[in-house]
C-alpha positions in Angstrom: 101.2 96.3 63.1 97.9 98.3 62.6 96.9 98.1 59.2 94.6 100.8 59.6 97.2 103.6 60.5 99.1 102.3 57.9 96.9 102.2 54.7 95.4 105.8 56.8 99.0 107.3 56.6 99.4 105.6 52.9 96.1 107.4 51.8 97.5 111.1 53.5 100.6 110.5 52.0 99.1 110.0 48.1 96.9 112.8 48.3 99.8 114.9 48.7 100.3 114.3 44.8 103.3 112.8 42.2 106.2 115.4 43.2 105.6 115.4 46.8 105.7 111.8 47.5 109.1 111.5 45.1 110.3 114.3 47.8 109.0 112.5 50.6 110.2 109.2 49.2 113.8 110.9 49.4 113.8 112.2 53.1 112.6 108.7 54.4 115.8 107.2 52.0 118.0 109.5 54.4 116.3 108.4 57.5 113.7 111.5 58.1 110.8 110.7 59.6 108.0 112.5 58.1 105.1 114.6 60.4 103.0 112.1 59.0 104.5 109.0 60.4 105.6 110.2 63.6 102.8 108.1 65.5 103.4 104.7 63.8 105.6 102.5 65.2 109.2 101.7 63.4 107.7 99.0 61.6 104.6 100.6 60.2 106.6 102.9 59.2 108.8 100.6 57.3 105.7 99.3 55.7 104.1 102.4 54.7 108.0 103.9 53.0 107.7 100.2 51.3 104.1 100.6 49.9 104.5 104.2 48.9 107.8 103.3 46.6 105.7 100.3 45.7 102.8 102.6 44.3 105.4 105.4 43.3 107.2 102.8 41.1 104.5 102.6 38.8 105.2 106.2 38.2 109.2 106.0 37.5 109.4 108.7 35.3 107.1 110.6 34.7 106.9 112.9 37.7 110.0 113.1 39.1 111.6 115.6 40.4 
């Protein structure tokens, strides 16, 4: 795994802001890769979906969609 692409892909994800992440957290729960991850490898991407619910969590409620 490259941590760099991953916590680089976290960082462009989380910019994106509250809603969209709680969207994007919903396509990658129904197996949609997103533009963003499309040039990680299946298992970076399995990290970065874990750390962006992992950060998102935090936020369970007050910005959902």
């Amino acid at each position: 795994m490259n941590r760099k692409r991953i916590d680089d892909c976290v960082e462009q994800l989380c910019q994106k802001g509250c809603k969209a992440l709680w969207r994007d957290i919903e396509q990658m729960d129904h197996g949609f890769i997103l533009p963003e991850l499309e040039h990680l490898e299946p298992d970076e991407r399995a990290e970065v979906e874990r750390e962006i619910k992992s950060i998102m969590a935090v936020y369970k409620g007050s910005c959902s969609l």
